[in-house]
C-alpha positions in Angstrom: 57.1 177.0 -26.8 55.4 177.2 -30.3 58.6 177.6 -32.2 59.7 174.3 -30.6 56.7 172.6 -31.8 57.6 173.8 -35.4 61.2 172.7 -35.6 62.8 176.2 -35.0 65.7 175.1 -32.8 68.1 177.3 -34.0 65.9 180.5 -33.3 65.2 179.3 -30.0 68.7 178.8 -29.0 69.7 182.3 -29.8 66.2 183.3 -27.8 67.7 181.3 -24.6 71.3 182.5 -25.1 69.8 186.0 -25.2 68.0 185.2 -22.0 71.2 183.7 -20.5 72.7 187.4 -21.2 69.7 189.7 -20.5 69.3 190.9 -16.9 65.0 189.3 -16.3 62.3 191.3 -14.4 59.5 188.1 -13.6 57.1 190.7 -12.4 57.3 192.7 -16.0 56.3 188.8 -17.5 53.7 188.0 -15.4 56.0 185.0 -13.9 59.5 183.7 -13.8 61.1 180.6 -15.4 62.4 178.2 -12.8 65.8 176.9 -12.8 64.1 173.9 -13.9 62.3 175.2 -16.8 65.0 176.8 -18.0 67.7 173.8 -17.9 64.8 171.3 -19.3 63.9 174.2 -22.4 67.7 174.2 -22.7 68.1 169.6 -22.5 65.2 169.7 -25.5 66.8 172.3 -28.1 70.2 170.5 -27.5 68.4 167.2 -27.8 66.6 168.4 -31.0 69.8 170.1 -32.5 71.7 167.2 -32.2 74.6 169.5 -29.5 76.1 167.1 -27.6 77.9 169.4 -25.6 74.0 171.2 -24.7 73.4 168.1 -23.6 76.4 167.3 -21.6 75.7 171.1 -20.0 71.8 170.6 -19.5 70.8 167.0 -18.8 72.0 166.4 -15.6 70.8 169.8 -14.1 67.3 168.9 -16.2 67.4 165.5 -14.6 68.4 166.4 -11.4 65.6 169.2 -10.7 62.9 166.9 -12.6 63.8 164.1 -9.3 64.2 166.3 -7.0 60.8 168.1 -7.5 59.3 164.7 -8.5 58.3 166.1 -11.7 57.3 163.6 -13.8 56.7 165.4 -17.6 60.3 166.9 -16.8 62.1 164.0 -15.8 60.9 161.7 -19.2 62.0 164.9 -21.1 65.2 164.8 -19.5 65.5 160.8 -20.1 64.5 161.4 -23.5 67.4 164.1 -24.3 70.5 162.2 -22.3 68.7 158.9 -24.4 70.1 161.5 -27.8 73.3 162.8 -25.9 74.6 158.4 -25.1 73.5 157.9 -29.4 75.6 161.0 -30.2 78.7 159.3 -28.1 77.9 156.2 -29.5 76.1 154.1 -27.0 73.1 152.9 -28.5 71.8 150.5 -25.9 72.4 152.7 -23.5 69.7 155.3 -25.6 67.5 152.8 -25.5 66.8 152.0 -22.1 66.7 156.1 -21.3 64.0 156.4 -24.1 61.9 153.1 -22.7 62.2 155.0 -19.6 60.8 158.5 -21.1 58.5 156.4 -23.0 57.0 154.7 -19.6 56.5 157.9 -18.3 54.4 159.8 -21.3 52.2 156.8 -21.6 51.1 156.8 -17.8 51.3 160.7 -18.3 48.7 160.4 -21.8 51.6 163.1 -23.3 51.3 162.1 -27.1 53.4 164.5 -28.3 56.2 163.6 -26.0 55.2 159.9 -26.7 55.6 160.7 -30.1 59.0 162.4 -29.9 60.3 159.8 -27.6 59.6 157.1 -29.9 61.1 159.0 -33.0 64.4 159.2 -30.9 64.1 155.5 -29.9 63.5 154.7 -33.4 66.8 156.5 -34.3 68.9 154.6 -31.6 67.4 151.2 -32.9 68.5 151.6 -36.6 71.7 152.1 -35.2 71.9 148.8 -34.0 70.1 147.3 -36.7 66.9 146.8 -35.5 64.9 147.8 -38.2 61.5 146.3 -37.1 61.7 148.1 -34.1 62.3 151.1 -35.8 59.8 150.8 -38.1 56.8 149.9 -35.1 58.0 153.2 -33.8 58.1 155.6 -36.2 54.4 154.0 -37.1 53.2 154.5 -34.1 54.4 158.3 -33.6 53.1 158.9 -37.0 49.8 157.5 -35.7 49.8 159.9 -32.2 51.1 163.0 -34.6 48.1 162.1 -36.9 45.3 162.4 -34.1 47.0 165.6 -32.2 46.9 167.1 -35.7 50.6 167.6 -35.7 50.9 167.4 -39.6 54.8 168.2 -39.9 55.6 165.9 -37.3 53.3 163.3 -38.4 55.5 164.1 -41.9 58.8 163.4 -40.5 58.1 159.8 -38.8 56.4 158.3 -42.3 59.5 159.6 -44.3 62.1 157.7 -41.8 59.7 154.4 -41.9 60.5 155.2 -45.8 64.1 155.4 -45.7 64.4 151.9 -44.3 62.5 150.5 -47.3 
């Protein structure tokens, strides 16, 4: 999970493709993955490498599990990454209302960093449709949460896209 905290996507898609291949022994590891953990680490790298067809793959298995188990960290995750799959085909609103949704969830959860993620990918879907300001109050206020969790990079990232809309 580090390497998704610093932006190596790539890397961890060859990691899980590998995985997808390679015959696992959960006693050797001390546990196994879950089908759920697996689909949901699968949703996030195709959300955060931008491939759609990931997401078309992953999201629904993600989403599916996350209801069915009722779990809620997994489910916003899983709203948050189909939110990036409808603003790669286009439908903007559509991201929108997934991301409020994910968003909803990491605020009663007190997950900043997934707060902060989700609000980056809102952001992203409201400059699409023009909605600057909204953007703008987003990408603030994940700076703000990546600011206090320390997350430097991240924190980095949201203050140069409130930039580019200057």
């Amino acid at each position: 999970m580090p390497r998704l905290a610093e932006g190596e996507f790539a890397l961890v898609r060859e990691h899980l493709d590998q995985a997808i291949r390679s015959p696992t022994d959960p006693v050797r590891w001390g546990s196994g993955m879950t089908d759920l953990d697996f689909s949901i680490l699968c949703a996030e790298t195709a959300a955060q490498t931008r491939d759609a067809a990931g997401l078309a793959e992953h999201v629904p298995l993600a989403e599916e599990g996350a209801r069915r188990l009722h779990h809620r960290l997994y489910l916003g995750m899983a709203e948050r990454a189909k939110g990036v799959g409808l603003l790669l085909a286009g439908q903007a609103g559509a991201a929108i209302v997934c991301h409020n949704q994910a968003a909803d969830i990491f605020q009663t959860l007190g997950t900043r960093w997934q707060l902060g993620q989700t609000l980056m990918a809102r952001a992203e879907a409201q400059v699409s449709i023009g909605d600057h300001a909204a953007a703008r109050a987003d990408w603030s206020q994940a700076a703000a949460l990546f600011e206090a969790l320390g997350a430097v990079p991240a924190a980095r990232q949201a203050r140069k896209s409130f930039a580019t809309l200057d």
